[in-house]
C-alpha positions, 0 to 999 in steps of 0.5 A: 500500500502507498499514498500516491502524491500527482501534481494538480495542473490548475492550482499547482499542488499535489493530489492525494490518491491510493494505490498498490503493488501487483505481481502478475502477468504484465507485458508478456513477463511476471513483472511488479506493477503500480496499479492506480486509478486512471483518473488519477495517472491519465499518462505516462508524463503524470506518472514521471511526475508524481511520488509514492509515499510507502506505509510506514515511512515518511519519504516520497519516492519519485516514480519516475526513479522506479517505473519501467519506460514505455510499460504504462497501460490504462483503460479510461474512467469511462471504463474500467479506470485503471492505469498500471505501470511496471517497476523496477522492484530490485530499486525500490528494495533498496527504498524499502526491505519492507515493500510487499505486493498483493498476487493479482493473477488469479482474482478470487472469485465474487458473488453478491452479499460476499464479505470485502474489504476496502484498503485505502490511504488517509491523507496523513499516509495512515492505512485504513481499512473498511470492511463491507459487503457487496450489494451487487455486480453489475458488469464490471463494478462492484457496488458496496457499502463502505463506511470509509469517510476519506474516498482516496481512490485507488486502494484494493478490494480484497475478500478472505479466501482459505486464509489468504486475503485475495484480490477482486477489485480495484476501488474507484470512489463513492456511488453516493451516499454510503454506497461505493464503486469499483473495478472487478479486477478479473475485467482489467485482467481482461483488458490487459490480456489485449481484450478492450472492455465494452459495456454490457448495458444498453441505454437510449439517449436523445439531445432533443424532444422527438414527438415522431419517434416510434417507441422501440423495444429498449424505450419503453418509458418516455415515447410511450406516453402523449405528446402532451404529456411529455410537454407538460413535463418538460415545461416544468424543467429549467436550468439553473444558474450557481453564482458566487460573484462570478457564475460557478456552475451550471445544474438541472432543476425543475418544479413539483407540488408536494405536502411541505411545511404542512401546506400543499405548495409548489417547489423547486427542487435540485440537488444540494450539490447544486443549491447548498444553502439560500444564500445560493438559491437567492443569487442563482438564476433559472432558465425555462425551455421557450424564454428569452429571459432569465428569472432571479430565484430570490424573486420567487422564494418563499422565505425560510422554506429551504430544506436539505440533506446534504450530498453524502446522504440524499442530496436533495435541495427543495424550496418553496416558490411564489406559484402565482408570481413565476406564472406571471413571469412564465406563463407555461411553466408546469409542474410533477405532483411529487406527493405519490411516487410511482413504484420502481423494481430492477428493468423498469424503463426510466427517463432523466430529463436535463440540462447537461453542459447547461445546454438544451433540454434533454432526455435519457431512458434507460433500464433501472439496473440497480436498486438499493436503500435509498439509491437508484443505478441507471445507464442513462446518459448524463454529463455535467449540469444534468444534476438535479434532473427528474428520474420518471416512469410512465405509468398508465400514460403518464409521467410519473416521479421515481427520483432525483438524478445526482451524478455518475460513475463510468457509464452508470448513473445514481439518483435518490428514490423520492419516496426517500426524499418525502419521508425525509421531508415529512419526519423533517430528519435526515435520512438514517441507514437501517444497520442490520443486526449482525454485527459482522454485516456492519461497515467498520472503519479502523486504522490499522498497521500494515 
């Protein structure tokens, strides 16, 4: 194990990730190899210039002193992220007679509910280790929970086998929430065998409204309801608009009418990650499809209505607005009756409604291919901007709320189920996680020295 120290092109500092020493099978010869997350070394040059610091010690090694020339192989975040590169392990014993590496060619086998645990640096170069179970496998991830506050990428997945602690993954970052992802390693093995990863999922994406389109076997939501519905729908969706003095960043919300504060109201309703706070919400900007004007959201806020669960739980940001007044300003503007969400199960056909890159709105459909506590999992297509989008179902023809759409994970994409965000707004309490009474299901976290 080792703290893996990048150099960061935008502020000139180092970025703190995981990674670990292999033995397999690498370039045609049994070699030592550094394995990584992709998104942390994207090439060779950001290999040269970055520096491992091993367990125990407090010396930072240039990798660029031990890596082998011309050995580095990778497959994209949008894959399988991972980046591996041969070194030189004779060198890096005279660093360090105490330097292990993990057996990575044979990855023991995994199945749903197996027993994992997670390897990860803290940013002090301490080990910490969170033990969990698998929720699921789905393609090439791994789907867990992890009480692990740090989320450095990069550490190894690793299950008990006949005594031995064997290697089944490779640790890419948090899924939301309590939920994490990471990389079978038997697919990255795959991989560097010279077989390149192709996505097992099907989804369906459009970058505009087709009313002609005629539904397809893999579109079973969206075109399958009236043209009218799907435009009554669409109008209640609008960018939004983050400042802090200058324009920060771009998301998707859009408005419903739910039971909140104890009176039936209509909402605006996004991410936290998008609107943290009502000193954001009152210098954010929304722009609905069909105006030539944006409208000031302070101008619509009812005051002391904002509500939140910040971004490690349900990240949901919802606020009461002046119905009468945004429907002076915006005649067309619509609304989702949020007060009865439409039931949701594993294949069901869904659809994100968004602004990705805060361009022009758009959709997604896909297959619900994951279902959790409170989190869905989808192969919609998404980009940056398309957070806080509204995840529907068509139901007897209509267009119905299942979730709020949150962010990605290679070509995977989570939202929070909305019968979890109304109990939270009811019970006026963040969402809890029901621990199971085993204490050996619980996720553990403990620092421990390797």
């Amino acid at each position: 194990m080792c703290l893996i120290k990048t150099p960061n092109k935008i502020n000139g500092e180092m970025d703190i990730a995981t990674a670990f020493l292999g033995f397999m099978k690498f370039h045609e010869k049994t070699s030592v190899v550094l394995v990584v997350n992709h998104h942390v070394i994207s090439s060779e040059d950001v290999a040269a210039s970055s520096f491992i610091q091993l367990h125990g010690t407090d010396v930072a090694i240039s990798v660029n002193n031990l890596m082998v020339k011309n050995t580095y192989k990778h497959s994209p975040k949008k894959k399988l992220d991972y980046a591996m590169i041969e070194v030189d392990w004779e060198e890096l014993k005279r660093e360090n007679q105490q330097v292990q590496y993990i057996d990575l060619t044979k990855p023991a086998p995994l199945k749903s509910g197996d027993f994992i645990t997670i390897i990860q640096c803290t940013r002090n170069g301490e080990d910490l280790s969170a033990s969990s179970s698998v929720s699921s496998l789905i393609d090439c991830l791994l789907v867990y929970e992890s009480g692990s506050k740090y989320h450095l990428s990069g550490g190894p997945i690793l299950k008990a086998l006949n005594g031995n602690l064997e290697i089944v993954g490779l640790h890419r970052g948090g899924f939301g929430g309590d939920y994490c992802c990471g990389t079978q390693f038997k697919e990255i093995l795959k991989s560097i065998s010279g077989k390149d990863y192709k996505p097992n999922v099907k989804s369906k994406a459009k970058t505009q409204f087709d009313a002609e389109r005629k539904p397809k076997s893999e579109d079973k939501g969206y075109n399958t309801v009236t043209e009218t519905e799907r435009d009554r729908v669409k109008r209640s969706v609008c960018l939004i608009k983050t400042f802090d003095g200058k324009m920060v960043a771009y998301g998707t919300g859009f408005l419903g009418f739910v039971q909140f504060h104890e009176n039936p109201s209509v909402v605006l309703v996004t991410n936290y990650h998008v609107i943290g706070n009502e000193k954001i919400a009152s210098s954010s900007l929304l722009e609905f499809e069909g105006m030539d004007m944006q409208i000031e959201l302070k101008e619509l806020l009812v005051e002391t209505t904002y509500i939140c669960s910040d971004k490690e739980v349900l990240d949901f940001a919802i606020m009461e607005i002046d119905w009468r007044k945004l429907k002076e300003i915006h005649p067309a503007a619509e609304y989702i009756d949020l007060n009865k969400p439409a039931p949701i199960k594993n294949g069901d056909y869904i659809t994100i409604i968004q602004h990705p890159a805060g361009g022009e709105l758009s959709f997604s459909s896909s297959a619900c291919i994951g279902y959790y506590e409170y989190l869905l999992l989808y192969a919609s297509e998404t980009a940056r901007g398309s957070s806080g989008g509204p995840i529907l179902k068509a139901t007897k023809g209509r267009l119905e709320i299942v979730g709020l759409h949150r962010g990605g994970c290679q070509h995977y994409n989570y939202g929070s189920k909305f019968s979890e965000i109304l109990l939270s707004i009811s019970e006026k309490k963040d969402h809890k996680r029901q621990k199971p009474d085993d204490p050996g299901i619980k996720s553990r976290l403990y620092a421990k020295k390797w």
